[in-house]
py3Dmol code that shows the C-alpha trace and the ligand (Angstrom):
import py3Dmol

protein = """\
ATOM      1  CA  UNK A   1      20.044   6.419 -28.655  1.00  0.00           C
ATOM      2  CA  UNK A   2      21.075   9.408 -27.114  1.00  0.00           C
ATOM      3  CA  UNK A   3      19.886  10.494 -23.967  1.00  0.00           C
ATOM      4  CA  UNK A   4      18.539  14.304 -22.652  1.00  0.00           C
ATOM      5  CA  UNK A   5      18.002  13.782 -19.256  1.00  0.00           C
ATOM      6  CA  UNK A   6      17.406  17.666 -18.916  1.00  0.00           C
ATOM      7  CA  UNK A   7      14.413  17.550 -20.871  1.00  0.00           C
ATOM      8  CA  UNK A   8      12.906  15.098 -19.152  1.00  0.00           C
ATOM      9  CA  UNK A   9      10.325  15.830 -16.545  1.00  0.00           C
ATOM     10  CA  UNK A  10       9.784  12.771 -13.536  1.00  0.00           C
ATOM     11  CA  UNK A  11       7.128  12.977 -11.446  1.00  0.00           C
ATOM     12  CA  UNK A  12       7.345  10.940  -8.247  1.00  0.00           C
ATOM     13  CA  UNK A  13       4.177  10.017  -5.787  1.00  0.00           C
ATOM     14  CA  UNK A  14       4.794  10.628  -1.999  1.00  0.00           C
ATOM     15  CA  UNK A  15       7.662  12.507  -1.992  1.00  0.00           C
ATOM     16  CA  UNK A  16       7.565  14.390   0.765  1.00  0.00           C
ATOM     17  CA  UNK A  17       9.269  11.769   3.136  1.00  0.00           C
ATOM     18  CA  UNK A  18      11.121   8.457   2.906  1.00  0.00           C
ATOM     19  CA  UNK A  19      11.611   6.207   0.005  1.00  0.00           C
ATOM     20  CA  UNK A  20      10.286   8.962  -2.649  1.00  0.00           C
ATOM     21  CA  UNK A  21      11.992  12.128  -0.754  1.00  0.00           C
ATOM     22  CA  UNK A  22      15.586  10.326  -2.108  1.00  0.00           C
ATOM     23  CA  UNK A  23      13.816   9.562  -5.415  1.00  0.00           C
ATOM     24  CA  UNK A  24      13.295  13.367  -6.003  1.00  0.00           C
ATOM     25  CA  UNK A  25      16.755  14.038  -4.677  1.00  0.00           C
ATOM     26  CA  UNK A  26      18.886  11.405  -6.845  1.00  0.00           C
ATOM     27  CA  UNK A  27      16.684  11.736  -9.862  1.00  0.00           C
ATOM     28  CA  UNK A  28      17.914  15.694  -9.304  1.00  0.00           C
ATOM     29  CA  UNK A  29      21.244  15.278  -9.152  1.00  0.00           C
ATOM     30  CA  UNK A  30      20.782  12.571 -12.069  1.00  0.00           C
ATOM     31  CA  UNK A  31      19.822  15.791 -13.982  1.00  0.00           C
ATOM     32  CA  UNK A  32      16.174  15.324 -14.356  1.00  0.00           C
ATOM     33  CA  UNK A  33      13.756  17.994 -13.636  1.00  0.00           C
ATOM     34  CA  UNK A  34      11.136  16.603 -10.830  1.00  0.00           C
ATOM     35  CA  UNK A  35       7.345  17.378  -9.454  1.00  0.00           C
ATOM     36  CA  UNK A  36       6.580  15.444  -6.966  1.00  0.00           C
ATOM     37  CA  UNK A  37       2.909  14.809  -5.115  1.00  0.00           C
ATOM     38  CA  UNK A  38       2.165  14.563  -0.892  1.00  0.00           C
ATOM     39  CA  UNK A  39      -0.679  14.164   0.964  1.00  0.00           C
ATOM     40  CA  UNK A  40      -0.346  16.526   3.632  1.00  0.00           C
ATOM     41  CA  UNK A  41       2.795  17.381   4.713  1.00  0.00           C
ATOM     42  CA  UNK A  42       3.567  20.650   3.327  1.00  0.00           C
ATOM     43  CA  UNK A  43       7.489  20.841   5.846  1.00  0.00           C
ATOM     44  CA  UNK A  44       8.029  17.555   4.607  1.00  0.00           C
ATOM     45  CA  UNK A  45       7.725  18.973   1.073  1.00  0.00           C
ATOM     46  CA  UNK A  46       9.407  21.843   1.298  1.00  0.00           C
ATOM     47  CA  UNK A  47      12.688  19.724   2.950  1.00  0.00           C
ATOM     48  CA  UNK A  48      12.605  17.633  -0.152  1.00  0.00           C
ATOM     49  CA  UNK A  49      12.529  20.741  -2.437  1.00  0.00           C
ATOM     50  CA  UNK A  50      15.457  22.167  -0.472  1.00  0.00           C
ATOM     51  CA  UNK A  51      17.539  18.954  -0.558  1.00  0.00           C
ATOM     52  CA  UNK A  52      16.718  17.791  -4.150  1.00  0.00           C
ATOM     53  CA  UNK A  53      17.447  21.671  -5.475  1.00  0.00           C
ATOM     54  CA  UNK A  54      20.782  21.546  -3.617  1.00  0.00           C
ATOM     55  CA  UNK A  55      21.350  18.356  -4.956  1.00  0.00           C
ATOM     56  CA  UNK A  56      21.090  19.043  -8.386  1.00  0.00           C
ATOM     57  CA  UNK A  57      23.751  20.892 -10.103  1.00  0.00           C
ATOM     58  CA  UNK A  58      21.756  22.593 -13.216  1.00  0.00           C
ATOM     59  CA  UNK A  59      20.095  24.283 -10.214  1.00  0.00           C
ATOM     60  CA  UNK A  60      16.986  22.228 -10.513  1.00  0.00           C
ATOM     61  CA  UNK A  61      13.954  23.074  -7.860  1.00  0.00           C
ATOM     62  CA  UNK A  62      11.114  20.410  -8.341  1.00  0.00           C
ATOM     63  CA  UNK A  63       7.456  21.167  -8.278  1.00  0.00           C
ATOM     64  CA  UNK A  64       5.671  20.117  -5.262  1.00  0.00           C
ATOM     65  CA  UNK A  65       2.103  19.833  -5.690  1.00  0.00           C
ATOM     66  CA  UNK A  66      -0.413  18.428  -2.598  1.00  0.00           C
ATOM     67  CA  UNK A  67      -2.487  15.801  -4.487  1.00  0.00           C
ATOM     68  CA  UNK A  68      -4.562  12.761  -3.522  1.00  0.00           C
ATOM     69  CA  UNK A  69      -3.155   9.661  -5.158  1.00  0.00           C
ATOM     70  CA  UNK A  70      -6.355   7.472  -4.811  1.00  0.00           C
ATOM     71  CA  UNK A  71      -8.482   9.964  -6.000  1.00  0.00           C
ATOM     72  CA  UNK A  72      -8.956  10.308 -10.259  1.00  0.00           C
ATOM     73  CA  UNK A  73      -9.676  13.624 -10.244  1.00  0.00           C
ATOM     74  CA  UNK A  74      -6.676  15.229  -7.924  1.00  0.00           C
ATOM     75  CA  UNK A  75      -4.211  12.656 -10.547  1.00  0.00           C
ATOM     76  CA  UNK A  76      -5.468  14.497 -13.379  1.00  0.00           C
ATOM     77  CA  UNK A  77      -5.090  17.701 -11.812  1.00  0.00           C
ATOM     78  CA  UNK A  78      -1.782  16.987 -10.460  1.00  0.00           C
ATOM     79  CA  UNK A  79      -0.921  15.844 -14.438  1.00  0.00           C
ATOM     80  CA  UNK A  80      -2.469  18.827 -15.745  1.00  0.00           C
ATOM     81  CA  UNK A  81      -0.443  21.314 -13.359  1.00  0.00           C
ATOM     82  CA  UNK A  82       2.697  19.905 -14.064  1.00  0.00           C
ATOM     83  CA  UNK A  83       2.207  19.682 -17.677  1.00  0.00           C
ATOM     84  CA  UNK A  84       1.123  23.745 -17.562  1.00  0.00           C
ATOM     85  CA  UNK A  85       4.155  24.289 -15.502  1.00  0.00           C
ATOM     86  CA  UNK A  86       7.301  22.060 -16.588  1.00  0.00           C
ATOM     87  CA  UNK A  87       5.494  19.747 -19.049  1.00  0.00           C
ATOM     88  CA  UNK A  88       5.207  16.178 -20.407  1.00  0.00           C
ATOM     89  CA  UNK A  89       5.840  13.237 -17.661  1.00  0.00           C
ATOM     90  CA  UNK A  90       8.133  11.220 -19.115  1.00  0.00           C
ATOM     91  CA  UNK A  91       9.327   9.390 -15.887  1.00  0.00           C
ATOM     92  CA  UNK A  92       7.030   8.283 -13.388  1.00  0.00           C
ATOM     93  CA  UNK A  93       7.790   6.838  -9.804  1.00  0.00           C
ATOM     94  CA  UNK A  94       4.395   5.052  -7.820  1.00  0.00           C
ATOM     95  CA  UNK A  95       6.025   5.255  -4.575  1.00  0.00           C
ATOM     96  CA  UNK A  96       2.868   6.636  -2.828  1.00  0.00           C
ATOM     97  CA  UNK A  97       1.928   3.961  -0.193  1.00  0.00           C
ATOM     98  CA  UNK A  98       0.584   3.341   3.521  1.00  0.00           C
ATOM     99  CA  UNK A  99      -0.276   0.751   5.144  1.00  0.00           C
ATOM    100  CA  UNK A 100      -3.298   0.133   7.694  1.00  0.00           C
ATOM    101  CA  UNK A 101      -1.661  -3.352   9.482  1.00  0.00           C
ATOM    102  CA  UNK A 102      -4.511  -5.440  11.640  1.00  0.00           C
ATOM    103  CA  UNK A 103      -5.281  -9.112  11.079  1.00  0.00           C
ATOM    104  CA  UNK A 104      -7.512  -9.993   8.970  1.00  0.00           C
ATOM    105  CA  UNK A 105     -10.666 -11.068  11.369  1.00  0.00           C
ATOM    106  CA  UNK A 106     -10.405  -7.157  12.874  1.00  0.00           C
ATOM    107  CA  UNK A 107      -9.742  -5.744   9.525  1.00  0.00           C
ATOM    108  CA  UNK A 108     -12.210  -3.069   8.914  1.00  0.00           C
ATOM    109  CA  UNK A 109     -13.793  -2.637   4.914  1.00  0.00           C
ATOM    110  CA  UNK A 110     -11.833   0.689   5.437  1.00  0.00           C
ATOM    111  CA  UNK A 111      -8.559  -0.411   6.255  1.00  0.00           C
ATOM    112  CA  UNK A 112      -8.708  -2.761   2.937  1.00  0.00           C
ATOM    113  CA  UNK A 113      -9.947  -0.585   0.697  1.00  0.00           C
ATOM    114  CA  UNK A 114      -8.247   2.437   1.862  1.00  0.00           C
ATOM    115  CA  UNK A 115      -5.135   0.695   1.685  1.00  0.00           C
ATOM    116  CA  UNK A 116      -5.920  -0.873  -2.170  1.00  0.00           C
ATOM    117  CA  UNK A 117      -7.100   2.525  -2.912  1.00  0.00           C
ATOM    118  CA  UNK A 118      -4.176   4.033  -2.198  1.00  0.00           C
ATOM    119  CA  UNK A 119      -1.298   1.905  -2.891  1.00  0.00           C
ATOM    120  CA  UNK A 120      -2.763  -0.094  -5.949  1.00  0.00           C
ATOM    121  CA  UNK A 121      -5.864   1.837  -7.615  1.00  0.00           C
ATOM    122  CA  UNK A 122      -3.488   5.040  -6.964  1.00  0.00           C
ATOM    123  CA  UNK A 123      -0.967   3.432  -9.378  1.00  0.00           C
ATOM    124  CA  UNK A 124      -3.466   2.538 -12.090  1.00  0.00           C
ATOM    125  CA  UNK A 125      -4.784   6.119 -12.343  1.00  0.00           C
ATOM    126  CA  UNK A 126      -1.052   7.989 -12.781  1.00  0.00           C
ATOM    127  CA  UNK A 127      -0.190   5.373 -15.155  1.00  0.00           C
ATOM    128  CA  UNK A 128      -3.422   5.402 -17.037  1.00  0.00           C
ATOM    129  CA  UNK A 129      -2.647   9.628 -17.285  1.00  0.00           C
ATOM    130  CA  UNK A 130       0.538   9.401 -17.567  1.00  0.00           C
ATOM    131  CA  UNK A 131       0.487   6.739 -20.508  1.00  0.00           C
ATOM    132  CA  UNK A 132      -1.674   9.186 -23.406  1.00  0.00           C
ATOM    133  CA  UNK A 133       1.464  11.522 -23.424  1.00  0.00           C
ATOM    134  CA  UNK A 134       4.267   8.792 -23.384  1.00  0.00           C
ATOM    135  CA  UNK A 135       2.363   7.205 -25.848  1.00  0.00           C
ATOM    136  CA  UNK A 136       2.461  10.101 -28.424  1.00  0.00           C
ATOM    137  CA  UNK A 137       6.193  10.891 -27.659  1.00  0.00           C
ATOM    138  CA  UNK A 138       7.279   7.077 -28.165  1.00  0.00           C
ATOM    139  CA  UNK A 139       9.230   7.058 -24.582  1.00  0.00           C
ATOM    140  CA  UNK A 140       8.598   6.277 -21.231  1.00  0.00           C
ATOM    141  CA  UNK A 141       9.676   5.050 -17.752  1.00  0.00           C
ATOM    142  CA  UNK A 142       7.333   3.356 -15.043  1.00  0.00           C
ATOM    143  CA  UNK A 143       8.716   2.201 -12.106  1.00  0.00           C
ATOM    144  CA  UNK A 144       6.425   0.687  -9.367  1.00  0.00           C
ATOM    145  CA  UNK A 145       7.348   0.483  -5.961  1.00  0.00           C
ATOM    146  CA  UNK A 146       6.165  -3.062  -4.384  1.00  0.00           C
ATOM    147  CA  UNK A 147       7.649  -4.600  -1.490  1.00  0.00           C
ATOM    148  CA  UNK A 148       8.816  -7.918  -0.579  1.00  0.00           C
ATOM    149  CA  UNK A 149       5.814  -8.365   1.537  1.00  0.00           C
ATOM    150  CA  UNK A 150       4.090  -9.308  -1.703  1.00  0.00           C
ATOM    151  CA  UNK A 151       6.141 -12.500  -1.818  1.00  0.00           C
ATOM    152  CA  UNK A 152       6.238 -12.880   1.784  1.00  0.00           C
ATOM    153  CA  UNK A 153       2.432 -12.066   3.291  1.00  0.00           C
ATOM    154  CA  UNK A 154       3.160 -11.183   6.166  1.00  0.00           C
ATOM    155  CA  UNK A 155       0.726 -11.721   9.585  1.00  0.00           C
ATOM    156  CA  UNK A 156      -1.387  -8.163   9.482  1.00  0.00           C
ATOM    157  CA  UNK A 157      -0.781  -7.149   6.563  1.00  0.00           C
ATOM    158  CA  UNK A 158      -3.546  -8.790   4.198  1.00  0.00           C
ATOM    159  CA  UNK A 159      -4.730  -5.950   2.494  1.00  0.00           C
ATOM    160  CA  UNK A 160      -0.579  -4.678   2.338  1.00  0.00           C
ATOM    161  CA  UNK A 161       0.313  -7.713   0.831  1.00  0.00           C
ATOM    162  CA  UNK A 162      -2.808  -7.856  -1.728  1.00  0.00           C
ATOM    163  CA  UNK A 163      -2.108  -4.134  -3.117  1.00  0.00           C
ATOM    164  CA  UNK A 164       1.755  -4.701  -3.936  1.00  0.00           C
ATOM    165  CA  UNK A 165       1.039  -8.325  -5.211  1.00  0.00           C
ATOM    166  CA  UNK A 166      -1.478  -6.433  -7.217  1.00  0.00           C
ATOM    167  CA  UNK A 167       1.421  -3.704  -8.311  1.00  0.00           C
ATOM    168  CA  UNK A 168       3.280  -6.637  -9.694  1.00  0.00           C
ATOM    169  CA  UNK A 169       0.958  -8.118 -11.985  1.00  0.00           C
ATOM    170  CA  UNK A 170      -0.030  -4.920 -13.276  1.00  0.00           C
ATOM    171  CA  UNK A 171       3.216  -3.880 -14.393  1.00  0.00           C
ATOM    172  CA  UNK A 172       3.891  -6.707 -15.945  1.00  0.00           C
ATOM    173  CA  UNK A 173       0.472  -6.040 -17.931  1.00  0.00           C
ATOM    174  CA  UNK A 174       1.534  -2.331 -18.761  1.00  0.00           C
ATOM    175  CA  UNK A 175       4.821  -3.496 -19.436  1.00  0.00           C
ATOM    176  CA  UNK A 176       3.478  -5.990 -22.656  1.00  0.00           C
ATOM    177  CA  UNK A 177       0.749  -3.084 -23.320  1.00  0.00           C
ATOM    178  CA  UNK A 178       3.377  -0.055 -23.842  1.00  0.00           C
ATOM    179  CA  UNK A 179       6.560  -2.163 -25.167  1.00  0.00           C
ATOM    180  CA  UNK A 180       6.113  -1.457 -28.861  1.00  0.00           C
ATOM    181  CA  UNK A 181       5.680   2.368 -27.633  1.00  0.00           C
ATOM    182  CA  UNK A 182       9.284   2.233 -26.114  1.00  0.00           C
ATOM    183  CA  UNK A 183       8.052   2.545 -22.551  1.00  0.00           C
ATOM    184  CA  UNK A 184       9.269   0.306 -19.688  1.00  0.00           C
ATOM    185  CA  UNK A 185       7.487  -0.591 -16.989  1.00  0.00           C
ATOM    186  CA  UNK A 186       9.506  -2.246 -13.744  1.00  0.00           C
ATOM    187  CA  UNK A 187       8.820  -2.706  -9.959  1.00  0.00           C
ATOM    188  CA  UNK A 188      10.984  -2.846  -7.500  1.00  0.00           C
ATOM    189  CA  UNK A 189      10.568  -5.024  -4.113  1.00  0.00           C
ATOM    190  CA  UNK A 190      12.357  -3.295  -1.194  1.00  0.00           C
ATOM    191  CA  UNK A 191      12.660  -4.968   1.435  1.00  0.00           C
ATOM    192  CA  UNK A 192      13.082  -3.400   5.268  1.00  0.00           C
ATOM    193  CA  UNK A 193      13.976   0.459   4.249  1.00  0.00           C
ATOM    194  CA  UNK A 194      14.808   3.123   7.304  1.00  0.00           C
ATOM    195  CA  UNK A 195      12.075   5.195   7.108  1.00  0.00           C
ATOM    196  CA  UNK A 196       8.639   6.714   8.883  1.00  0.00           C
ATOM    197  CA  UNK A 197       6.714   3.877   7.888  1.00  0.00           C
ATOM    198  CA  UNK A 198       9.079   1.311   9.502  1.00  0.00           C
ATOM    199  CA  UNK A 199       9.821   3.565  12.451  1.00  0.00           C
ATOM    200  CA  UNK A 200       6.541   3.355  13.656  1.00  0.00           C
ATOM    201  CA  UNK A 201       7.063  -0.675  14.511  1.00  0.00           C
ATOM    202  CA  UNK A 202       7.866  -2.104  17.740  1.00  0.00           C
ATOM    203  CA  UNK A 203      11.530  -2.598  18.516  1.00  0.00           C
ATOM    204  CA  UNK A 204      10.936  -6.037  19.401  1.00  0.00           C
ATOM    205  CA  UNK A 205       9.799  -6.799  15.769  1.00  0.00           C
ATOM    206  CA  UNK A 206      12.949  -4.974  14.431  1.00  0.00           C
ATOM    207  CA  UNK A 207      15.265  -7.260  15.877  1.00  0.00           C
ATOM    208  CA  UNK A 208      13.328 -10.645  15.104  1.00  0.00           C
ATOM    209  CA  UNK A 209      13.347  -8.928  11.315  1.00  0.00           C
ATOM    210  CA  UNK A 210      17.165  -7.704  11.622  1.00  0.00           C
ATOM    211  CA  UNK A 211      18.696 -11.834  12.134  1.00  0.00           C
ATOM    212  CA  UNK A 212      16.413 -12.444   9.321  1.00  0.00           C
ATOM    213  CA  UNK A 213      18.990  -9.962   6.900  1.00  0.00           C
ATOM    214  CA  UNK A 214      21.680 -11.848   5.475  1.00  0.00           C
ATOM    215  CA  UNK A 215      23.351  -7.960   4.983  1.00  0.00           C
ATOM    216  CA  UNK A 216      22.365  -7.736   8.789  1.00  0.00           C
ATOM    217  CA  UNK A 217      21.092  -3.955   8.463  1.00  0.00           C
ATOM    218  CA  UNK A 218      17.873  -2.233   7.634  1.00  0.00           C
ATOM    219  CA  UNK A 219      18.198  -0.798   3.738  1.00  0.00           C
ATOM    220  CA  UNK A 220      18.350   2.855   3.448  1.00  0.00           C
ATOM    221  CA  UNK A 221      15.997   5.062   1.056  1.00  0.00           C
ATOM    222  CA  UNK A 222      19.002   6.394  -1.041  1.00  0.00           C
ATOM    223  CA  UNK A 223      19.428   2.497  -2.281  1.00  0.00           C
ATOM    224  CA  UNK A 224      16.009   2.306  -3.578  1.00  0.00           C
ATOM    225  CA  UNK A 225      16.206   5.586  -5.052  1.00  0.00           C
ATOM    226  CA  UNK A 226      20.018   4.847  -6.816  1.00  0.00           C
ATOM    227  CA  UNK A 227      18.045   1.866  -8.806  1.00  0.00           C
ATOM    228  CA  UNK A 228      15.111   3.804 -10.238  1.00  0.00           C
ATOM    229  CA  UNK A 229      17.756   6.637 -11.646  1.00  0.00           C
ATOM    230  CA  UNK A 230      19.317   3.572 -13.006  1.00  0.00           C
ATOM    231  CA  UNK A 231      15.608   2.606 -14.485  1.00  0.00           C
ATOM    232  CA  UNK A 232      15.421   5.700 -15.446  1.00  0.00           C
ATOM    233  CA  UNK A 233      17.804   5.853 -17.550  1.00  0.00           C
ATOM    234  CA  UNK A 234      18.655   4.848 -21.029  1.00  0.00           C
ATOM    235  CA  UNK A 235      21.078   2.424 -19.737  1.00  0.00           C
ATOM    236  CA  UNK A 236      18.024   0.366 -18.615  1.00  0.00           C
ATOM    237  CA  UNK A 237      16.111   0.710 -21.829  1.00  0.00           C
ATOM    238  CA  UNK A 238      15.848  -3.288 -22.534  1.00  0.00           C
ATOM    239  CA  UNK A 239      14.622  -3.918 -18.758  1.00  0.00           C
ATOM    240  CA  UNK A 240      10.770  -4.179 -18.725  1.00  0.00           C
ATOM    241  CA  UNK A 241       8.118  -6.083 -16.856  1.00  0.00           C
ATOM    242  CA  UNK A 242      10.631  -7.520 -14.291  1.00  0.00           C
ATOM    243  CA  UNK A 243      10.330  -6.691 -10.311  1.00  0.00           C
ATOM    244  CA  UNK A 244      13.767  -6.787  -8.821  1.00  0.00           C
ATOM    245  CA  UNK A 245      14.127  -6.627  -5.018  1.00  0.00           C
ATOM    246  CA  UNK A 246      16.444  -4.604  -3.005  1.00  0.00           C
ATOM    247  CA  UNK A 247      16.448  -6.364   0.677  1.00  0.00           C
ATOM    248  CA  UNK A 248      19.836  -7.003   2.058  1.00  0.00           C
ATOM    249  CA  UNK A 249      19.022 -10.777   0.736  1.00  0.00           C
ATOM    250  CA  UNK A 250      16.131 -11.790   2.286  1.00  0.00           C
ATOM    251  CA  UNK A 251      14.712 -13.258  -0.588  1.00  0.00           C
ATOM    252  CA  UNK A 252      18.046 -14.381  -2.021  1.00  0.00           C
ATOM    253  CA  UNK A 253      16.904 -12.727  -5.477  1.00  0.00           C
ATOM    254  CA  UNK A 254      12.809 -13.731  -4.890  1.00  0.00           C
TER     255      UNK A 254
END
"""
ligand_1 = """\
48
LIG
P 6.447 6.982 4.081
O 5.294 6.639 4.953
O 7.707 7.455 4.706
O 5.991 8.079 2.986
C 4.814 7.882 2.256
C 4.674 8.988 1.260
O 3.445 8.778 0.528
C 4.551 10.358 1.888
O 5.167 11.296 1.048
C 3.051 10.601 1.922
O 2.685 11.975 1.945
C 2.652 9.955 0.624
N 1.244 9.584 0.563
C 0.530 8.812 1.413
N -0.757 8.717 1.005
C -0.839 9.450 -0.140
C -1.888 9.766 -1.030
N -3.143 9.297 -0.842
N -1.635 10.571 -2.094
C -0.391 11.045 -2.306
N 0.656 10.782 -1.499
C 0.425 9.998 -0.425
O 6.692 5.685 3.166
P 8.062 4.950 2.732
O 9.005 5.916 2.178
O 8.463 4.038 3.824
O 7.496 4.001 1.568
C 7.384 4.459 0.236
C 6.873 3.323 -0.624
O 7.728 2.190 -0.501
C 5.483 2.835 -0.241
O 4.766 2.471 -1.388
C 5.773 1.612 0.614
O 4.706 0.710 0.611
C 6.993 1.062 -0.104
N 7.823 0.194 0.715
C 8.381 0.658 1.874
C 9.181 -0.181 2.638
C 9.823 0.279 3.901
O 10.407 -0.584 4.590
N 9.795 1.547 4.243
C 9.406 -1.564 2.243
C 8.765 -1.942 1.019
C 8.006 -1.075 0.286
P 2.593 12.796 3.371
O 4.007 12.861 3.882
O 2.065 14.120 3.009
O 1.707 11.986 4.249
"""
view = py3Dmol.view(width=600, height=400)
view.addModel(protein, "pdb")
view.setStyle({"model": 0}, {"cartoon": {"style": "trace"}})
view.addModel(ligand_1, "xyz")
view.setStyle({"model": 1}, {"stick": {}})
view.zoomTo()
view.show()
C-alpha cells in the first residue's frame, strides 16, 4: 500500500517537553503534519513548535493546543479543534505522563489516582476519540508510551508502575479490537530517558541506575521518538499489540 505521510495528521500528548517534544519534531521531519497537547507550559510549547517547524522540510508548523489529558471533556475538545483546524487524527502518540513517587504506606488517594488518571485513564479517553474516525477511514496508528517500570515495580512507584502495567494490557485489548479496521496499536517501554522527569532524581540514584545499563548511558528522547516514526509508518503495518522496550538492555528484550 502506498503511503501519504503528508496527509496524515499525528497528534501527540505532552509535547511540550521531553520524550513527546522529539516525537513532534521527528514525526515533522518524517513529513507528518502534528498537534500536539501540554498542560501548562505555554515556552515549552512554543520551543517545540519552533524546533519541529524547522525540522520539517514541507515547512510544517504543528498545532499546539493546552489540554487536560485526564479530563474527557478537554480530549474531546482538543479532538474537535484539531479536526476544525488540520483534520482527522490518524496517528496518535499517549506520551502524556507524571509521576507522583512515595511508598506506598504514605501514598495519598491523590497521588494514586492522580497519577492513574493521568497516565492510564488519559490514554483510554484519546483512544476512545480518536478510534470513531480511524474507524471510518480503515487506518490507524496507536502507540502507547509505558515504561520498563511496569516490568520492574520499582520501590515508590506503586501507582507508576500500576498505570503503565495498565497501558500494556490495554493496548493489547485495542490492538485485537481495531485489527480488522487496519489500525495498530503498540507500546513502547523506555527505559531511563534524559529528560525533566528523570532530572528531578537524586544523583545518587542515577549512578546505582547507570551500572545497572548494559549500554552504560541514560537513553535520549530522540531514540524513543525514531521508533514511533518507525510505528508510524507503513513499514510497521503488521506490528500490533506488542510492547517493545528501548533501555540500553536492562531488560535484555523484557
Ligand atoms: P516530561 O515530564 O518531561 O513531560 C511530560 C509531558 O506531559 C509534558 O509535556 C507535560 O506538559 C505533559 N503533561 C503532563 N500532565 C498532562 C496532562 N494532564 N495533560 C496533558 N499533558 C500533560 O516527561 P518525559 O518526557 O520524561 O516522559 C514522557 C512519557 O514517557 C511519560 O508517559 C513517561 O511516563 C514516559 N517514560 C519516561 C521515562 C523517562 O525516563 N523519562 C521512562 C519511561 C517512560 P507540561 O510541560 O505543560 O507540564
Amino acid at each position: 500500500m502506498e503511503e501519504h505521510n503528508e496527509t496524515k495528521i499525528a497528534l501527540v500528548t505532552g509535547g511540550s517537553r521531553g520524550i513527546g517534544r522529539e516525537c513532534v519534531i521527528e514525526l515533522s521531519a518524517a513529513g507528518y503534519q502534528c498537534a500536539f497537547s501540554y498542560s501548562s507550559d505555554v515556552d515549552g510549547a512554543n520551543e517545540t513548535i519552533k524546533l519541529a517547524s524547522e525540522a520539517s522540510d514541507a515547512g510544517l508548523s504543528p498545532l499546539a493546543i493546552k489540554s487536560d489529558v485526564s479530563s474527557p471533556e478537554s480530549v474531546d475538545e482538543l479532538f474537535s479543534e484539531i479536526e476544525n483546524k488540520l483534520g482527522i487524527v490518524s496517528i496518535l502518540v499517549n506520551n502524556a505522563g507524571i509521576t507522583r513517587d512515595t511508598l506506598l504506606m504514605r501514598m495519598k488517594d491523590e497521588q494514586f489516582n492522580d497519577v492513574i488518571q493521568t497516565n492510564l485513564t488519559g490514554a483510554f479517553y484519546t483512544m476512545r476519540r480518536a478510534s470513531r474516525n480511524m474507524m471510518k477511514n480503515r487506518w490507524g496508528r496507536i502507540i502507547n508510551i509505558s515504561s520498563v517500570n511496569a516490568y520492574v515495580g520499582p520501590v515508590g512507584q506503586a501507582n507508576y508502575a500500576a498505570a503503565k502495567a495498565g497501558i500494556i494490557g490495554m493496548t493489547k485489548s485495542v490492538a485485537r479490537e481495531f485489527a480488522s479496521r487496519n489500525i495498530t496499536a503498540n507500546a513502547i517501554a523506555p527505559g531511563v530517558i534524559e529528560t525533566a522527569m528523570v532530572g528531578e532524581t537524586p544523583e545518587e540514584w542515577r549512578e546505582t541506575m547507570l551500572s545497572t545499563i548494559p549500554l552504560a548511558r541514560f537513553g535520549q528522547p530522540n531514540e524513543i521518538a525514531h521508533l514511533v516514526v518507525f510505528l508510524a509508518s507503513q513499514n510497521a503495518s503488521y506490528i500490533t499489540g506488542t510492547v517493545i522496550p528501548i533501555d540500553g538492555g536492562v531488560g535484555m528484550g523484557n
